[in-house]
PQR file with spaces between the fields and no chain letter, atoms N, CA, C, O and H, PARSE charges and radii, in Angstrom:
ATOM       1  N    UNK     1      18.265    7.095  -17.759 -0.4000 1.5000
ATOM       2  CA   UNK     1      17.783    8.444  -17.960 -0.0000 2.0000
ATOM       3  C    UNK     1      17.530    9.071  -16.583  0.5500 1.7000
ATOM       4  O    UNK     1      16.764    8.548  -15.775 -0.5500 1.4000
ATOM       5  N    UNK     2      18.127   10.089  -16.367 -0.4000 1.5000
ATOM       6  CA   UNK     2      17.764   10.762  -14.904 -0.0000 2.0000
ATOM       7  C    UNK     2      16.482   11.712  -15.123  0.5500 1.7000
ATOM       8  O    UNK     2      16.095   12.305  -16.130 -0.5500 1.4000
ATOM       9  H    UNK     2      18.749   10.514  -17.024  0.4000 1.0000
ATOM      10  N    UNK     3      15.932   11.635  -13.732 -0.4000 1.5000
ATOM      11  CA   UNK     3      14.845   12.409  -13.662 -0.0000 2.0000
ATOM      12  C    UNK     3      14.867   13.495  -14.074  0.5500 1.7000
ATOM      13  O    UNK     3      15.857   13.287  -14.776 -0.5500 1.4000
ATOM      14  H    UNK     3      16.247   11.153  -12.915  0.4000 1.0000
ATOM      15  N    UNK     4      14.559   14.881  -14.337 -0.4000 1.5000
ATOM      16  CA   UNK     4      14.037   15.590  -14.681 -0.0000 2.0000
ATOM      17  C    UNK     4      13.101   16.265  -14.012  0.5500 1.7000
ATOM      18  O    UNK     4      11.958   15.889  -13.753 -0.5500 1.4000
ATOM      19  H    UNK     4      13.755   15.050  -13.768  0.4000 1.0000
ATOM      20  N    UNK     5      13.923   17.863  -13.579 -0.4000 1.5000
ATOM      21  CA   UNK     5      12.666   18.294  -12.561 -0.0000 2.0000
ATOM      22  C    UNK     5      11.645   19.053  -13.452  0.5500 1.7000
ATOM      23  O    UNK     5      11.987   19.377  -14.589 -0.5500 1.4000
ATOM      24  H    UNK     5      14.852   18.168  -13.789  0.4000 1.0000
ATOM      25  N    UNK     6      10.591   19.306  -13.053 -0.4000 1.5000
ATOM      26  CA   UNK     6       9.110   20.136  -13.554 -0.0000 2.0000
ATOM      27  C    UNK     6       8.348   19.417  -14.893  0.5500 1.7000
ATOM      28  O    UNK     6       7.660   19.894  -15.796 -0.5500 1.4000
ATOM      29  H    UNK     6      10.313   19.043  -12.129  0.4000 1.0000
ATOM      30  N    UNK     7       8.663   18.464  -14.678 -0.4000 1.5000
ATOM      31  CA   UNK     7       7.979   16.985  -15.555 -0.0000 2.0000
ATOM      32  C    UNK     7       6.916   17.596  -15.399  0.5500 1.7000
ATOM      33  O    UNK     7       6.521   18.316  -14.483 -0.5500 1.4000
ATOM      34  H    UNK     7       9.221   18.077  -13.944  0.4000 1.0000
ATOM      35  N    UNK     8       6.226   17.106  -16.839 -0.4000 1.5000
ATOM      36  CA   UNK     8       4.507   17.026  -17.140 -0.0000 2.0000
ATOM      37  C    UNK     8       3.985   15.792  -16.677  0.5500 1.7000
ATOM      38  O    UNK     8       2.812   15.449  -16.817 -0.5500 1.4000
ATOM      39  H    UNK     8       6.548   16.520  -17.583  0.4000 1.0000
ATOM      40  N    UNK     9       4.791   15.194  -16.175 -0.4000 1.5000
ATOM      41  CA   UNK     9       3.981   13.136  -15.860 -0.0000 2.0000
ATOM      42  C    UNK     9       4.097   13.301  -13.863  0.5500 1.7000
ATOM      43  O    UNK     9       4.938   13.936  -13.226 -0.5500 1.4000
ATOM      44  H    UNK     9       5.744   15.473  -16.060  0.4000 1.0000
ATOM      45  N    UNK    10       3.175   12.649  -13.445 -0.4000 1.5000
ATOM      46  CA   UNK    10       3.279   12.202  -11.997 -0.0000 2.0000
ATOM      47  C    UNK    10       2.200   12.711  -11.221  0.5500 1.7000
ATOM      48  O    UNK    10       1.313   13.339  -11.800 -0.5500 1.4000
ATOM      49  H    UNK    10       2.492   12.132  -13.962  0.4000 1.0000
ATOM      50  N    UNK    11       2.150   12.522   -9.951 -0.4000 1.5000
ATOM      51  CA   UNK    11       0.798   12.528   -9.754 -0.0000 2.0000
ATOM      52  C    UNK    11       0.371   14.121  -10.231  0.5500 1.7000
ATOM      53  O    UNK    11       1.265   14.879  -10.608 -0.5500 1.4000
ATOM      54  H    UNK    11       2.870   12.012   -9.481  0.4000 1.0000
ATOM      55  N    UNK    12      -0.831   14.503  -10.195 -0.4000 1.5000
ATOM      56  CA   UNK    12      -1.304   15.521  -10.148 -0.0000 2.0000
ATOM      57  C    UNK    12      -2.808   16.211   -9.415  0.5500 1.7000
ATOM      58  O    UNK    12      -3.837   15.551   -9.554 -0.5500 1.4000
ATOM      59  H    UNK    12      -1.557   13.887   -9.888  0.4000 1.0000
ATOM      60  N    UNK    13      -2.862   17.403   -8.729 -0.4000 1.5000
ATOM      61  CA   UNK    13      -4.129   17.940   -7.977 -0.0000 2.0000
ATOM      62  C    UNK    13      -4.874   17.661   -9.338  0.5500 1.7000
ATOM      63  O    UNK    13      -4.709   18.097  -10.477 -0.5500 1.4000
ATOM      64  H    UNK    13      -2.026   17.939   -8.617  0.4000 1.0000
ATOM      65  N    UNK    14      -6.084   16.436   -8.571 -0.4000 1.5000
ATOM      66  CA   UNK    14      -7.501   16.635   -9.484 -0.0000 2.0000
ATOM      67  C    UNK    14      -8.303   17.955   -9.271  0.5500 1.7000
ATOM      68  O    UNK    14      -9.317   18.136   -9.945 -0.5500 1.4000
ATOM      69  H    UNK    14      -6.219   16.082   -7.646  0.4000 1.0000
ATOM      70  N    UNK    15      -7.985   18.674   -8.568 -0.4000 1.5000
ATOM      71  CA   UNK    15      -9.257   20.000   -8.018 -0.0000 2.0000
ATOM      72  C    UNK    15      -8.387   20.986   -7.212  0.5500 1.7000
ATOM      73  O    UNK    15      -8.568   21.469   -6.094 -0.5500 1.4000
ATOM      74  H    UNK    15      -7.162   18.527   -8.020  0.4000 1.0000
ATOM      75  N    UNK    16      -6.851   21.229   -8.584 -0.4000 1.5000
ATOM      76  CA   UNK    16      -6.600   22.536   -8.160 -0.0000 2.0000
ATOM      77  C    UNK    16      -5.670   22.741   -6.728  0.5500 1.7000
ATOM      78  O    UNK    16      -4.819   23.599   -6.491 -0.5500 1.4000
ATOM      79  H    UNK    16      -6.704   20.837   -9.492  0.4000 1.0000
ATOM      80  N    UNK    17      -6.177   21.598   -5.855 -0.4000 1.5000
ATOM      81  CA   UNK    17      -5.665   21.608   -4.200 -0.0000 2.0000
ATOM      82  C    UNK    17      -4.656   20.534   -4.111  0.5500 1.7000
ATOM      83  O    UNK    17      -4.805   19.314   -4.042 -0.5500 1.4000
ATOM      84  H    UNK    17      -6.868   20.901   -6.048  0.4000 1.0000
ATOM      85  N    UNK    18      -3.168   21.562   -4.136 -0.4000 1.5000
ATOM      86  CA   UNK    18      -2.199   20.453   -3.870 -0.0000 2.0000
ATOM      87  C    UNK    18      -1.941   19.485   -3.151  0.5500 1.7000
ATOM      88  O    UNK    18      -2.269   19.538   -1.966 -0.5500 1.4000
ATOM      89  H    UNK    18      -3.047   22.553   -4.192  0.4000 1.0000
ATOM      90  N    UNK    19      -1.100   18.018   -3.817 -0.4000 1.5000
ATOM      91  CA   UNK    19      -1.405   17.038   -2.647 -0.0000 2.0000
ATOM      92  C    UNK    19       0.150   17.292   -1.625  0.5500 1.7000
ATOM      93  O    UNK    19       1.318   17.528   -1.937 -0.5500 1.4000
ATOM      94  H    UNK    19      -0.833   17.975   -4.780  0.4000 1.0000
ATOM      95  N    UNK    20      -0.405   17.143   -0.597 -0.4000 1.5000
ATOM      96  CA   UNK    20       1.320   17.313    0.677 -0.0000 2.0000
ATOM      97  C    UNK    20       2.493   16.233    0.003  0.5500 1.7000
ATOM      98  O    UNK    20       2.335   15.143   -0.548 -0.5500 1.4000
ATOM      99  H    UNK    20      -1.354   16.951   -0.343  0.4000 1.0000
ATOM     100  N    UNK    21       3.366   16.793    0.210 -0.4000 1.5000
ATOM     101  CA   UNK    21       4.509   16.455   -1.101 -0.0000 2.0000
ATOM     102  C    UNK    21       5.041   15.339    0.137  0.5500 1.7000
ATOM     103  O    UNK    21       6.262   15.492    0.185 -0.5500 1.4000
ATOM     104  H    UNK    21       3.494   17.678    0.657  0.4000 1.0000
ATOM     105  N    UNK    22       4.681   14.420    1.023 -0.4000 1.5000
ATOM     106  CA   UNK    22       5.324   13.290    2.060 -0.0000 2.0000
ATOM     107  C    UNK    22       4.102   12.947    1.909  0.5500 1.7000
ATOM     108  O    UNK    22       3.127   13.632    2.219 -0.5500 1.4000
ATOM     109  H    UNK    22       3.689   14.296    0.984  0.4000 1.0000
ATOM     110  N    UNK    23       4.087   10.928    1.000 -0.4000 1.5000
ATOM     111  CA   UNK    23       2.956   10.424    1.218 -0.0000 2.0000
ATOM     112  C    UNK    23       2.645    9.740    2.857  0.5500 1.7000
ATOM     113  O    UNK    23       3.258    9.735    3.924 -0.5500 1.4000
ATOM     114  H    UNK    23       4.879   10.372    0.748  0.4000 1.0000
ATOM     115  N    UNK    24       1.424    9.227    2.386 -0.4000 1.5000
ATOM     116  CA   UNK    24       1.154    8.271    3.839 -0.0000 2.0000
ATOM     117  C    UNK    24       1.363    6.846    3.184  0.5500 1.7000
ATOM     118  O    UNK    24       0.709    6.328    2.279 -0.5500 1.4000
ATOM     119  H    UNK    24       0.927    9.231    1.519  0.4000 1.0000
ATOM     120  N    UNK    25       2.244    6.445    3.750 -0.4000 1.5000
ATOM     121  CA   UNK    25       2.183    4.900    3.726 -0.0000 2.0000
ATOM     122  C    UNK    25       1.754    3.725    4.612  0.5500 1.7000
ATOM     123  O    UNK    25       2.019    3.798    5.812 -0.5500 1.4000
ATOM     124  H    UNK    25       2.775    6.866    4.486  0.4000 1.0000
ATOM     125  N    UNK    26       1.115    2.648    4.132 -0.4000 1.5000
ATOM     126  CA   UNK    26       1.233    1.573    5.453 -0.0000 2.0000
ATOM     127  C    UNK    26       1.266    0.155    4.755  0.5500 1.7000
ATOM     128  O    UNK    26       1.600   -0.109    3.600 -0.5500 1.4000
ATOM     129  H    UNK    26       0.900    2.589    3.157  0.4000 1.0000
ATOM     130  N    UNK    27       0.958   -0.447    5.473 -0.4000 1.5000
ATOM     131  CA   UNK    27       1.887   -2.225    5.324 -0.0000 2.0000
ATOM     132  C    UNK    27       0.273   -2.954    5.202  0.5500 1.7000
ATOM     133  O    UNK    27      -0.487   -2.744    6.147 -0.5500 1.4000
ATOM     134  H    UNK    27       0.687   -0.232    6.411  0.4000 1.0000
ATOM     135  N    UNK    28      -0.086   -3.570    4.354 -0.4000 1.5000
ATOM     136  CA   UNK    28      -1.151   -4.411    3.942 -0.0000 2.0000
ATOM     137  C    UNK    28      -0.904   -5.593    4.060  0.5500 1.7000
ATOM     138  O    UNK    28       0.284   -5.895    4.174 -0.5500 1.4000
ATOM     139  H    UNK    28       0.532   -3.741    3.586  0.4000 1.0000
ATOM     140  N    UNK    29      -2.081   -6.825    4.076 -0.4000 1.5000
ATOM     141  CA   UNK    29      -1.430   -7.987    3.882 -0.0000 2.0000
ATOM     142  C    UNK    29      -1.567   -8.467    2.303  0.5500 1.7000
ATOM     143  O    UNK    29      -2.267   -8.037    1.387 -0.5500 1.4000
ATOM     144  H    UNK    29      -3.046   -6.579    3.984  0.4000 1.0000
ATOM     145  N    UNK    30      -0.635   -9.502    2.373 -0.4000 1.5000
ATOM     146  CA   UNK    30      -0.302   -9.914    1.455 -0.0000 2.0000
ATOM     147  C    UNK    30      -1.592  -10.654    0.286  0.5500 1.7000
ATOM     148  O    UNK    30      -2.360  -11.572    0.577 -0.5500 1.4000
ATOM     149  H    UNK    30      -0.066   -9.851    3.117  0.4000 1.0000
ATOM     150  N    UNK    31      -1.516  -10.003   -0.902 -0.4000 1.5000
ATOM     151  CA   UNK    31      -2.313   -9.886   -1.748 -0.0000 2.0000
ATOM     152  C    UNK    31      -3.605   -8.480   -1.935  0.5500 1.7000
ATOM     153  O    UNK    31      -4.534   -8.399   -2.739 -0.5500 1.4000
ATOM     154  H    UNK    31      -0.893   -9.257   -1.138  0.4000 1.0000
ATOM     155  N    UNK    32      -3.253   -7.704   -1.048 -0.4000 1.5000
ATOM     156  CA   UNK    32      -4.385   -6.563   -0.878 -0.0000 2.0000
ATOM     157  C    UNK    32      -3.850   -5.437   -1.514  0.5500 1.7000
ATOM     158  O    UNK    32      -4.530   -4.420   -1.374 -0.5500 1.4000
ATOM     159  H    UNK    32      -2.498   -7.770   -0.396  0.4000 1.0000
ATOM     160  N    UNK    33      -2.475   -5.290   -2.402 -0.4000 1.5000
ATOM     161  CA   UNK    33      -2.281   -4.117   -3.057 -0.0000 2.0000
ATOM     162  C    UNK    33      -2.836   -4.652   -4.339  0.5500 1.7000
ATOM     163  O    UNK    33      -3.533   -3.826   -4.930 -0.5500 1.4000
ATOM     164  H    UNK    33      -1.923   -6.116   -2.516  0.4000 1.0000
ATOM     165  N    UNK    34      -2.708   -5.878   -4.959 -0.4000 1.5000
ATOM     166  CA   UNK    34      -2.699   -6.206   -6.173 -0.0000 2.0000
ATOM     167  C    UNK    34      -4.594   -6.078   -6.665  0.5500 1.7000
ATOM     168  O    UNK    34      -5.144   -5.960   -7.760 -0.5500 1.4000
ATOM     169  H    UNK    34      -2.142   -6.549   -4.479  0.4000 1.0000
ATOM     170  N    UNK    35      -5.113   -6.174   -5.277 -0.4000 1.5000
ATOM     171  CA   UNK    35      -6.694   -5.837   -5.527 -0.0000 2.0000
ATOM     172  C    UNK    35      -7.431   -4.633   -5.327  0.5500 1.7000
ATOM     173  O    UNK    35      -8.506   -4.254   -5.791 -0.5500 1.4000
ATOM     174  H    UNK    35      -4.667   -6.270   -4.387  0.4000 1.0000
ATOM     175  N    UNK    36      -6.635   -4.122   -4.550 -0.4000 1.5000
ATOM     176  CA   UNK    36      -6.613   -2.362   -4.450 -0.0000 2.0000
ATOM     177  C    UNK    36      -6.708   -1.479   -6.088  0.5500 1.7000
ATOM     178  O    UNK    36      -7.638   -0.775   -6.482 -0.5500 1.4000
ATOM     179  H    UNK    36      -5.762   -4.430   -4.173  0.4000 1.0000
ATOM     180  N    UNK    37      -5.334   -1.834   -6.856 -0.4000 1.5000
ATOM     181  CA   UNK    37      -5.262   -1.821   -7.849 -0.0000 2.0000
ATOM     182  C    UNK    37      -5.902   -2.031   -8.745  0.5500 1.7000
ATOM     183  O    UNK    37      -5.826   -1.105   -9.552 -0.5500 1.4000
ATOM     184  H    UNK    37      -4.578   -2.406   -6.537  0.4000 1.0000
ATOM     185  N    UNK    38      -6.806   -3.145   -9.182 -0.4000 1.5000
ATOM     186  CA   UNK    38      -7.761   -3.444  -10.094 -0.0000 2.0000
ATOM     187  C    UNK    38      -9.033   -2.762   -9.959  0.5500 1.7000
ATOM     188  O    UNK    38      -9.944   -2.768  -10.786 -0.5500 1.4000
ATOM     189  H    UNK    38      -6.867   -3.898   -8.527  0.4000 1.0000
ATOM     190  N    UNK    39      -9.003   -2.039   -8.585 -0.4000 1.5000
ATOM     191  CA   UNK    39     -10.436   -0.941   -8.583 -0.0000 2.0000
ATOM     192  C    UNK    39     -10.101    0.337   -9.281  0.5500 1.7000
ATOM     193  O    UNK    39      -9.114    1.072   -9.240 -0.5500 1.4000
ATOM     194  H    UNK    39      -8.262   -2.033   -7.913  0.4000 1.0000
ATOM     195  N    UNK    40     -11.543    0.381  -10.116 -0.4000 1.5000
ATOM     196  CA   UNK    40     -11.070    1.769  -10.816 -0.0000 2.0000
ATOM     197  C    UNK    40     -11.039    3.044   -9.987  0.5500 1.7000
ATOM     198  O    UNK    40     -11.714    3.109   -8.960 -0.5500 1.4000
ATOM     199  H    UNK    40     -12.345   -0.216  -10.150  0.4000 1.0000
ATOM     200  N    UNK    41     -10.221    4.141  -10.424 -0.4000 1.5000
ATOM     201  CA   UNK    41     -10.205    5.442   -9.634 -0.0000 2.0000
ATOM     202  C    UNK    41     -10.100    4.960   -8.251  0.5500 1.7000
ATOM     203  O    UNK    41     -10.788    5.529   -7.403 -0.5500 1.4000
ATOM     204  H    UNK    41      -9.673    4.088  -11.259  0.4000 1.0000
ATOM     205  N    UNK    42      -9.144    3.745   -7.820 -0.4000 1.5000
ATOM     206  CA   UNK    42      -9.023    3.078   -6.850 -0.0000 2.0000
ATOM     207  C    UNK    42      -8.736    4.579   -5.755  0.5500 1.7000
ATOM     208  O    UNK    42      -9.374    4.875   -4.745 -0.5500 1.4000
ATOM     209  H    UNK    42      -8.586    3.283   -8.508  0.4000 1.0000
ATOM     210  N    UNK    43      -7.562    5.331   -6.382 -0.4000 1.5000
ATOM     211  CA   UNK    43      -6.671    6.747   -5.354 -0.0000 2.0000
ATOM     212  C    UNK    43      -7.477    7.374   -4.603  0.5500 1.7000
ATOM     213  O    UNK    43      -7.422    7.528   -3.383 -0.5500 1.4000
ATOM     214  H    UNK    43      -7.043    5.091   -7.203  0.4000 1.0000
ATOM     215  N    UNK    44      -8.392    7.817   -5.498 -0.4000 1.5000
ATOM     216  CA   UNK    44      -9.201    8.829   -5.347 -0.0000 2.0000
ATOM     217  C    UNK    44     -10.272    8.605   -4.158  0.5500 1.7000
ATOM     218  O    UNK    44     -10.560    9.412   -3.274 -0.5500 1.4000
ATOM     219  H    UNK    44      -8.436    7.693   -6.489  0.4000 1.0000
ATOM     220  N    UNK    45     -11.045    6.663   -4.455 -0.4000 1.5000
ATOM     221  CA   UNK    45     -11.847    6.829   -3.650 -0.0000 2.0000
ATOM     222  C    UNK    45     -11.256    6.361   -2.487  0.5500 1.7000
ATOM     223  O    UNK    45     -12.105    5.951   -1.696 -0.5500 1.4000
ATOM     224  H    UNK    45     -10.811    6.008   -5.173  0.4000 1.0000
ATOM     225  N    UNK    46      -9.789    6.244   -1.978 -0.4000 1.5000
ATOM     226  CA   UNK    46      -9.184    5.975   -0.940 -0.0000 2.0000
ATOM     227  C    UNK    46      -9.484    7.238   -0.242  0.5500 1.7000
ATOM     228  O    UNK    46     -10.263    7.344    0.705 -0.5500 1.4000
ATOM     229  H    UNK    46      -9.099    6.577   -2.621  0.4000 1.0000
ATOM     230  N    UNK    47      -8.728    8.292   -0.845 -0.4000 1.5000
ATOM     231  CA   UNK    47      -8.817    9.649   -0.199 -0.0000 2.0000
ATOM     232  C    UNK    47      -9.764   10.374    0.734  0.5500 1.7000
ATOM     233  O    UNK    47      -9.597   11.106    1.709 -0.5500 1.4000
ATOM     234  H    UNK    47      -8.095    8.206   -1.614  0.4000 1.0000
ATOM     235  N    UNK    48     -11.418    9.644   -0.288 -0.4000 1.5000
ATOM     236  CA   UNK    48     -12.555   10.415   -0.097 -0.0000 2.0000
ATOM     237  C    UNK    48     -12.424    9.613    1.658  0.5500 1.7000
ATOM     238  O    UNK    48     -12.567   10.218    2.720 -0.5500 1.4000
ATOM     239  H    UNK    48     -11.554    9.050   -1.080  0.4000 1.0000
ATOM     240  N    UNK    49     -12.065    7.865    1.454 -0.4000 1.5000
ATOM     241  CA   UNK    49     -12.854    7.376    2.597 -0.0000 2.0000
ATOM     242  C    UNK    49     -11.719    7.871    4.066  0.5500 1.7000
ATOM     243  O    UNK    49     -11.992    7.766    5.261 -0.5500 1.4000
ATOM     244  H    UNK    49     -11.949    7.374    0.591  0.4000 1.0000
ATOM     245  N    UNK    50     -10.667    8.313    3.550 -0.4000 1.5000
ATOM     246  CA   UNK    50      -9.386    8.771    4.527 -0.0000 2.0000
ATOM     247  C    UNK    50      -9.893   10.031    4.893  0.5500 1.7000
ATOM     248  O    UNK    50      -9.433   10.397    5.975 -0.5500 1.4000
ATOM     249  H    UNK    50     -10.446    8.398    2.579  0.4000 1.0000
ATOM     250  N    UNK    51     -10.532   10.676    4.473 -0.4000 1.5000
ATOM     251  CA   UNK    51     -11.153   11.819    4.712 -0.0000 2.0000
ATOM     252  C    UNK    51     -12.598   11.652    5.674  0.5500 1.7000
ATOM     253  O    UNK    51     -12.791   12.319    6.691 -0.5500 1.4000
ATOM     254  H    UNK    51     -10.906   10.379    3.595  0.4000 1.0000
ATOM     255  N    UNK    52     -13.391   10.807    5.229 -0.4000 1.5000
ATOM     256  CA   UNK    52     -14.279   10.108    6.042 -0.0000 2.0000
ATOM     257  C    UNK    52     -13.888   10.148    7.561  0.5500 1.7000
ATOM     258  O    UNK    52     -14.335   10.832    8.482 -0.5500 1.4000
ATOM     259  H    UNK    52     -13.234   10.265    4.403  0.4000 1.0000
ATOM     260  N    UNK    53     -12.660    8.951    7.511 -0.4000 1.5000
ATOM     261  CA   UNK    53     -12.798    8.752    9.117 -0.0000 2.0000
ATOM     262  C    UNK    53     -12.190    9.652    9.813  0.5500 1.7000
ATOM     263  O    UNK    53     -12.548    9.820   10.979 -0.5500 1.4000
ATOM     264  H    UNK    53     -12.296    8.396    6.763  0.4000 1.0000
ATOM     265  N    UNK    54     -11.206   10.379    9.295 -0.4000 1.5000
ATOM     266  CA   UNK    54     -10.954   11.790    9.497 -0.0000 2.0000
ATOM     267  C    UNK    54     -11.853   12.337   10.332  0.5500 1.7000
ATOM     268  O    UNK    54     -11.623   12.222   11.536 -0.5500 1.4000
ATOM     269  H    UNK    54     -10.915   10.242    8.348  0.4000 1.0000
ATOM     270  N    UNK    55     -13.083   13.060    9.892 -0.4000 1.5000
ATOM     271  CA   UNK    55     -14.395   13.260    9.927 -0.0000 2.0000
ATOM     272  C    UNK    55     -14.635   12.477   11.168  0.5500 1.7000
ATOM     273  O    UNK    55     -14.682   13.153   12.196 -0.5500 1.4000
ATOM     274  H    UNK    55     -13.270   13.154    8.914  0.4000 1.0000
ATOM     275  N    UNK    56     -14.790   11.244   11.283 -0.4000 1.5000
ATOM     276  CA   UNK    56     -15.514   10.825   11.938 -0.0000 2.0000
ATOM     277  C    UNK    56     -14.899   10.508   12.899  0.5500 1.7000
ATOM     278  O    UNK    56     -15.633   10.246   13.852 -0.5500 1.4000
ATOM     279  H    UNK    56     -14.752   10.695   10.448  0.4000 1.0000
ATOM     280  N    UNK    57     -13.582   10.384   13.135 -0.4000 1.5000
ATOM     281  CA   UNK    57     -12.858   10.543   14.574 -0.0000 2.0000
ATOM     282  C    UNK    57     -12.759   12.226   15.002  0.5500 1.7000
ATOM     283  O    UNK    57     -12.669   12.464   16.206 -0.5500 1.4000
ATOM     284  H    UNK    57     -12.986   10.597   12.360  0.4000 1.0000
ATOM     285  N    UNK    58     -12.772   13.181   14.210 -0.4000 1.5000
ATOM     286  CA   UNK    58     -12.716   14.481   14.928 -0.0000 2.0000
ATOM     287  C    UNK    58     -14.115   15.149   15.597  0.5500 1.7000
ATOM     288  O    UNK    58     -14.053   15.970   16.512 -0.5500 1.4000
ATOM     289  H    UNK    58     -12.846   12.987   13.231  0.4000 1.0000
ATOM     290  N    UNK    59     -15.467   14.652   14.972 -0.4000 1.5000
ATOM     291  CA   UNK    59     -16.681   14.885   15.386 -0.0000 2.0000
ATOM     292  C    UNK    59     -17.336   14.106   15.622  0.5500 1.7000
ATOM     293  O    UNK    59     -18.477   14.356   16.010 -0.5500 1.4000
ATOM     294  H    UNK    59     -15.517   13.985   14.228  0.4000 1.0000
């Protein structure tokens, strides 16, 4: 089945504010996605803490 553009499924802005359409990726070690995963609203509270040091390297 080919994709399908303007799908109702995939990620989506929780608050309205689009996310930049090029993720960030990086390289973990081995066994740290599979526990990443089992945290709930694991995404979200990544974001908050990516935003954090954000924060805390600019001020």
């Amino acid at each position: 089945m080919p994709f399908q553009k303007n799908h109702k499924l995939g990620a989506q802005p929780l608050n309205n504010e689009p996310f930049d359409k090029t993720p960030v990726c990086f390289n973990v070690q081995k066994g740290v996605r599979d526990k990443l995963k089992a945290i709930p609203d694991w995404k979200e509270r990544l974001r908050k803490l990516v935003d954090e040091l954000i924060e805390e390297f600019e001020g």
